[in-house]
Each structure stands twice: as C-alpha cells, then as structure tokens.
C-alpha positions as CSV (number, residue, x, y, z in Angstrom):
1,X,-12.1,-9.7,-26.1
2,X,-12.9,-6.1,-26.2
3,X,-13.5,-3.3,-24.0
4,X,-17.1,-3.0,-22.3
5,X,-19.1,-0.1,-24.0
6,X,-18.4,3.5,-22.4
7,X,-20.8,4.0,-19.3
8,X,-21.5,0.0,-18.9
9,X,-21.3,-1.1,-15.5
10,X,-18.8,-3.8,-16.6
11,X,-15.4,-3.2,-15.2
12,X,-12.8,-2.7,-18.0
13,X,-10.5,-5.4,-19.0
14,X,-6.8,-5.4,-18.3
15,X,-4.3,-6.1,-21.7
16,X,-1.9,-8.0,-21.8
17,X,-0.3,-4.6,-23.7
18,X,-1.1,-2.8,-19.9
19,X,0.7,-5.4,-18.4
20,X,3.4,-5.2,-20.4
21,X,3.5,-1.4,-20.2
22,X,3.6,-1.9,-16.4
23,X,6.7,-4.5,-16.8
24,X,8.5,-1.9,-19.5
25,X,7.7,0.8,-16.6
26,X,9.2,-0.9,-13.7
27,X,12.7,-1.6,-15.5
28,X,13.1,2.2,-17.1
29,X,15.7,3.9,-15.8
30,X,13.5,6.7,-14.1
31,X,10.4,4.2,-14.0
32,X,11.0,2.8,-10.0
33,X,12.9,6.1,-9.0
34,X,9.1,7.8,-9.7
35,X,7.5,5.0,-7.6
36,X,9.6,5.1,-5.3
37,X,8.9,9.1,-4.8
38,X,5.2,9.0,-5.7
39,X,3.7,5.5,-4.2
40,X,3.2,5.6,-0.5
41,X,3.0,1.3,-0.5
42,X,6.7,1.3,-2.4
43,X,8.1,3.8,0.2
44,X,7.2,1.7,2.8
45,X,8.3,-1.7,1.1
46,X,11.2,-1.1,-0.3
47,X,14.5,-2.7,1.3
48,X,11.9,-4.9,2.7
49,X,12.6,-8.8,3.5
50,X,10.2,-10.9,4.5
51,X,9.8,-14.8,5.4
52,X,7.6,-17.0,3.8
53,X,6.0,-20.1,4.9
54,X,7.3,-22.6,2.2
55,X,10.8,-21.6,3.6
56,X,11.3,-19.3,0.7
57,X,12.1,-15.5,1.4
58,X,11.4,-12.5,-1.0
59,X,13.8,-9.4,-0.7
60,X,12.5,-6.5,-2.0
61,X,15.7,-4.2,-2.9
62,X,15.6,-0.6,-2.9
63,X,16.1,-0.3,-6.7
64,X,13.2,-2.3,-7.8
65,X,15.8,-5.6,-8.0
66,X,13.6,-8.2,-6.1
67,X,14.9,-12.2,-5.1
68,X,12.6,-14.9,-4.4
69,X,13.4,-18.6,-4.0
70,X,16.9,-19.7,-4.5
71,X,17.8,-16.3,-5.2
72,X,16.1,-16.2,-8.3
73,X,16.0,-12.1,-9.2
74,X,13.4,-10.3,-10.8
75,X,11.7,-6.7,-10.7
76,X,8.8,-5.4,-8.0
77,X,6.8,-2.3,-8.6
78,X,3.6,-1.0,-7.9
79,X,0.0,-2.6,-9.1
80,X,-2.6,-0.2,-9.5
81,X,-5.4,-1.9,-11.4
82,X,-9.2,-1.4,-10.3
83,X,-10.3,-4.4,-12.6
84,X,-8.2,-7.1,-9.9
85,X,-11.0,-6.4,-7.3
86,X,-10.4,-7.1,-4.1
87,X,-7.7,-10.0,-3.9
88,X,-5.5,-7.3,-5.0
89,X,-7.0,-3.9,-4.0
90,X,-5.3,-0.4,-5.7
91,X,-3.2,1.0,-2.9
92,X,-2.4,-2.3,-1.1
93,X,-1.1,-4.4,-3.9
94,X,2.2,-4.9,-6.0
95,X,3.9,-6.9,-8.8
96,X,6.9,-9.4,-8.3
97,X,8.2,-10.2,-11.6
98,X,10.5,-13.7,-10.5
99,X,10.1,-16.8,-11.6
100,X,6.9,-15.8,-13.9
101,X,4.3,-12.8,-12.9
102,X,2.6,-12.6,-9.4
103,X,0.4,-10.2,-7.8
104,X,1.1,-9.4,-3.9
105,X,-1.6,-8.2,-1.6
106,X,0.1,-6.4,1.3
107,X,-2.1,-6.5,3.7
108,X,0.2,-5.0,7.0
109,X,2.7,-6.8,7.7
110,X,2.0,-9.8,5.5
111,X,1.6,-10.9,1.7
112,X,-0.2,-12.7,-0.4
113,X,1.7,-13.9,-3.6
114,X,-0.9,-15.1,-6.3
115,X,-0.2,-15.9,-9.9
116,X,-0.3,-13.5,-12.2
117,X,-4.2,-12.9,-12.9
118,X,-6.3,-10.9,-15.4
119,X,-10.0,-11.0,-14.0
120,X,-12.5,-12.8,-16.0
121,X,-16.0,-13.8,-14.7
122,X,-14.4,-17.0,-14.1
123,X,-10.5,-16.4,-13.3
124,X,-9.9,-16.6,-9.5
125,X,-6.4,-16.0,-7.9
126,X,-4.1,-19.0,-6.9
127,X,-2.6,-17.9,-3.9
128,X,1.6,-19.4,-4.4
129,X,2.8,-18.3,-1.1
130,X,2.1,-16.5,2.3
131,X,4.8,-14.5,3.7
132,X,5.2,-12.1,6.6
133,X,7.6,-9.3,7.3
134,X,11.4,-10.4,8.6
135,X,12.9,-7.2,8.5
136,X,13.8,-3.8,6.9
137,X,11.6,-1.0,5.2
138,X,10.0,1.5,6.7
C-alpha cells in the first residue's frame, strides 16, 4: 500500500522498513545509550520490573536487554509513531522485542502489552498482558 498524498488528512502508514529501522536502532551500539539520554519515558523505565497479571514479569534492564516470561530476553526501546493513535500514544508508549513484537502503553505505573500493530482502518490492538510496576526505575 502506499503513502497517502502530501497534505491528505489520512495519517501516514507505518513500514515494515520503519519498524525494522526502529529494531536495527534499539540494538546499535550507541542506539539505547541516545534513548536513554534523550527520551524522558526510557529514563524513567529503565531498570524497571514490573508484575504482570498472567504471573509473568517483564524486566526492563538498563542496557535496553529486556526479559519476559520464562526469562525469554529480548530488546525494549522507545515507540514514537503518530500513526498508532491512541492505544499507543508518542511519549507514553514503547517496544518490547521478546517472544515476537509488542507495543506497551505506559500509562503510570502500569502497562499495556499489545501485539505488535501497524494501523489500518480495520487493525485494532490485542491487548497480551497487563502488568503493573514491582520495583526499580526512577
């Protein structure tokens, strides 16, 4: 599918080539380290842990390392794409790349881990797991 016209009121698509850019971003050597400086979401999740309410618990590691269920590790970085809408808002969202892609809404001290999503007219997150703040971070 392409790109919407220049000046069209329809939001621009996110690529599967922007994803991947995003992925190739979070494991460069200086790719986190910038996040980590820049991002005001990552300073404040990083060395975070938090519970979840299948029993599973997501670490978020101060290196952009991340573990989810069974220990299964991973990378986490920021999410900054307009065309997610709200169920994963610029600012207040990130990426957890373990066990396939999700999208996490941070909304406090809580998360919502969907799926990985690109928004059509018709795509809708699937929410995988709630989770809620168990310790460190800022």
């Amino acid at each position: 599918r392409r790109q919407p016209a220049p000046g069209s009121s329809e939001p621009p698509l996110q690529s599967v080539y922007g994803r991947r850019r995003l992925d190739w971003f979070g494991r460069h050597a200086n790719g986190f380290a910038t996040e980590l400086r820049t991002m005001p979401l990552i300073k404040r999740l990083v060395g975070s842990e938090w519970a979840c309410e299948d029993g599973s618990s997501l670490q978020l590691g101060g290196n952009g390392d991340a573990r989810w269920r069974s220990g299964r590790s991973g990378r986490w970085g920021s999410m900054n794409n307009p065309d997610l809408g709200g169920a994963c808002p610029v600012g207040a969202c990130i990426y957890v790349d373990v066990s396939g892609s999700h999208n996490v809404a941070v909304n406090g001290s809580s998360l919502t881990v969907m799926r990985l999503f690109y928004r059509t007219a018709s795509a809708t997150p699937e929410v995988v797991a709630r989770c809620h703040r168990s310790g460190g971070g800022a």
